[in-house]
N, C-alpha and C positions, 0 to 999 in steps of 0.2 A: 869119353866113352860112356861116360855114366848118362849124360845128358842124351848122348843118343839113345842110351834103353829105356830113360824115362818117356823119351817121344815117342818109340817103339810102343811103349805099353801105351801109353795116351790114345796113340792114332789108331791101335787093334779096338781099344776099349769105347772109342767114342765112336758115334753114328756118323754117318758121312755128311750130315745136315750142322754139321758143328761149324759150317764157315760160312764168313760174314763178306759183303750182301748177299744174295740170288747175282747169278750175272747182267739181271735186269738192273740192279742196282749198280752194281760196280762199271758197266756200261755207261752208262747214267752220269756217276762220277768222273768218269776218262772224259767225257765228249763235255761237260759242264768247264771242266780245266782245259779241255783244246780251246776252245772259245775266249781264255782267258790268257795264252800265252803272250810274252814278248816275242817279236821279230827273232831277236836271236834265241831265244828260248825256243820257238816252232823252227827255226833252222836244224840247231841240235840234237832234237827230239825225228826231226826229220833223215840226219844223217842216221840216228841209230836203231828207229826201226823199219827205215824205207817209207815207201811211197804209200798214200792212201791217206784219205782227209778223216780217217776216223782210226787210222794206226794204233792211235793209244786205248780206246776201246775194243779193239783186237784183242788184244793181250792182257787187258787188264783181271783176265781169272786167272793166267797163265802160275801164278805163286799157289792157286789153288790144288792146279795139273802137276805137279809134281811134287806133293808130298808123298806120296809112294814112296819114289826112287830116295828123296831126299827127306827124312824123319826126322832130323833136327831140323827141319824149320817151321814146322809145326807150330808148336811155344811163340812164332815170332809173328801171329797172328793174333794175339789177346794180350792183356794184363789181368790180370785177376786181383782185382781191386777187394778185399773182404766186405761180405756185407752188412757187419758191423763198422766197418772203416769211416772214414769222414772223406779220405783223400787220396789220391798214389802217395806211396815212399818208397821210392827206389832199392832203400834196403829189404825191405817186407816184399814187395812185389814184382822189383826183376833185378834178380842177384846175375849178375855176372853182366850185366845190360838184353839179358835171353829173352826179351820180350819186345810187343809190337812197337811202345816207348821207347826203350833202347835201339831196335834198327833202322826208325825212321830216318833219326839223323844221321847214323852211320851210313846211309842209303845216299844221304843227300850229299856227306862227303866225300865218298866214293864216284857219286855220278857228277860232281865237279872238278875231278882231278883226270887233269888231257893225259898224264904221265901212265895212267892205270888202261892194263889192257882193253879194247875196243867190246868183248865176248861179258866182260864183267863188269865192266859200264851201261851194256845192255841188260844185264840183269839187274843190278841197279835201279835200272830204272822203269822195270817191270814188277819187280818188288814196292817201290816207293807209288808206284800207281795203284796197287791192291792192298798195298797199309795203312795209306791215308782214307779209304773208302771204309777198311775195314775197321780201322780207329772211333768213326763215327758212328759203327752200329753200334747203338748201346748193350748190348749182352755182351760186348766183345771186352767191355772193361769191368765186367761184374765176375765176382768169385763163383757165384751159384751157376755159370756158365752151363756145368757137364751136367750138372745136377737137375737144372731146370729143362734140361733141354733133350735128356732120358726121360724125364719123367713126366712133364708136364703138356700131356695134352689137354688143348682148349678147344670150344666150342665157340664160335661165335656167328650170330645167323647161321646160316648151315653148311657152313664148311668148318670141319675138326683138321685141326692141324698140331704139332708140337710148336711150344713156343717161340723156340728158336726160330722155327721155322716161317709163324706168322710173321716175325717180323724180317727173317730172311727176304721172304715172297709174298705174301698175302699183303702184307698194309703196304709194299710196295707197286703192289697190281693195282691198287686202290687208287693207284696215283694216273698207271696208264701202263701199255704193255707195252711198247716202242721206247726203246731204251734213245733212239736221237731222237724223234717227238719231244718225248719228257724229258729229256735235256735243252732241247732250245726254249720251251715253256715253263721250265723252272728257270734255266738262265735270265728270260726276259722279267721276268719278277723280281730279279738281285738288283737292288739301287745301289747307286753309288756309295753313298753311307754305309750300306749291309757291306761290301768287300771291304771298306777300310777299316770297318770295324772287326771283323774275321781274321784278313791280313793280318796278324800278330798273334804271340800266343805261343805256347810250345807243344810238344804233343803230350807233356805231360796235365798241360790243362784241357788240350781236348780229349784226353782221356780222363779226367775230373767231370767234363760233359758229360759222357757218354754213363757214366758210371750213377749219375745224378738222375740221371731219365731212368736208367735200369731199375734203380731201386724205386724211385718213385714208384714203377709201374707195377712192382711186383708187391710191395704194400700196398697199394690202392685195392688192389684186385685179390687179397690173401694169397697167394700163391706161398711167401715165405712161410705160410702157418696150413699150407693145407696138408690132409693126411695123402700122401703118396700113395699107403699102398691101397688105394681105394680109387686112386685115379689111373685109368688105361684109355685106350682109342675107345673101344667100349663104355667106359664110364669117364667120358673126358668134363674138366671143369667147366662150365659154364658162363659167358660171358657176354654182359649186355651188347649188343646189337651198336648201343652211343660209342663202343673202345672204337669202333673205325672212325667213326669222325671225329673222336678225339685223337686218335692215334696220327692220322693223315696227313696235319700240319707239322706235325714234329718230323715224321719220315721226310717230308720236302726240303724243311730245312736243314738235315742234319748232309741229306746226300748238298746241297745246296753249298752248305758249310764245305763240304770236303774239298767240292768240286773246284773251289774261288783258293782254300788254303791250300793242293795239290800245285795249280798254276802257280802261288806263289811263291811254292817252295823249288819246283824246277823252274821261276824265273831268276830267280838268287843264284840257282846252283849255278848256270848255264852267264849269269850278267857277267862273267869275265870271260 
């Protein structure tokens, strides 16, 4: 009960801009991972969300569309890695397993067991498609989440946006606005190498990624040391014109990342 008044307060208190990617992203992730499935891995995924060659990118915001009804899942969208921290620790950052590290794999054994009803295998595995996209955005493993993402509007060239939210949509547009486009174009640039090097890992180190790019970006640029109350859409921070083409390459690979470690984590689940 408790955990549900805390998501309660969470989801009243935070902006609806609080989840990770834009669907341009998380699109992006789905159709990068169909591309990479097993025979019986694309069978499976086949039986449970029906017909259509882009199925998984249907649904892949679907964990977003229903935090309303369902407020405990919330929480199961981030880690809040401290930004003093070095690393995740499970005790410090997700007590009870209430976070995006903790459901992945519960997601994953869930959607490998034939014995569990057909209604919650499917969810399953609509959840495990919007965790692992959302794993990779870096704010989604940083403490300063709600904080930066209130308060921190940016300027860059001439579109003002909250931070979150550049990198929800903005440095994602950057890349291309066709979510299968820019998936079969980031797909064709993954070497051999880049998946078997990806292929492993657990999501408590890809949320060590994700947490590593967060802070980098927010010390590079002062955001940790700026004065808030001096910053609005109005008086938004200011920021060289170079963050998108440095920004650019990391968005590529992080969706890139997701996309190659989603396939293989529902090839595993699905290979028996």
């Amino acid at each position: 009960m408790h955990r549900v008044l805390a998501a309660l307060i969470i989801l009243i208190c935070a902006p609806s801009s609080s989840l990770a990617w834009g669907e341009s992203g998380h699109r992006t992730v789905a159709e990068i991972a169909a591309h990479y499935l097993s025979e019986p891995a694309a069978a499976e995924v086949h039986k449970l969300l029906g017909d259509g060659a882009h199925a998984m990118a249907e649904v892949s915001v679907w964990a977003d569309t229903i935090i309303g009804d369902r407020p405990e899942t919330y929480p199961w969208h981030v880690v809040q890695i401290p930004r003093d921290g070095s690393q995740y620790l499970r005790e410090r950052d997700c007590q009870n397993d209430d976070c995006i590290v903790g459901k992945i794999p519960e997601f994953v054994r869930l959607l490998g067991d034939r014995t569990v009803a057909t209604q919650l295998r499917v969810e399953a595995l609509q959840f495990l498609i919007h965790f692992v996209g959302d794993l990779h955005m870096p704010l989604h493993a940083f403490v300063g989440l709600n904080r930066y993402k209130s308060g921190a509007w940016l300027r860059i060239g001439e579109t003002t946006d909250k931070l979150h939210l550049w990198w929800d949509n903005e440095f994602v547009d950057q890349l291309g606005f066709d979510s299968s486009e820019l998936a079969t174009t980031l797909s064709g640039q993954i070497t051999a190498d880049e998946r078997e090097q990806w292929k492993k890992g657990t999501p408590e180190d890809w949320a060590n990624e994700s947490f590593r790019i967060a802070h980098a970006f927010v010390t590079k640029y002062g955001l940790i040391d700026a004065r808030w109350d001096d910053v609005s859409e109005a008086r938004p921070i200011v920021l060289p014109a170079s963050v998108l083409d440095e920004v650019k390459p990391i968005v590529a690979q992080r969706l890139k990342m997701a996309g190659v470690r989603l396939a293989w984590l529902l090839n595993r689940a699905f290979q028996n």
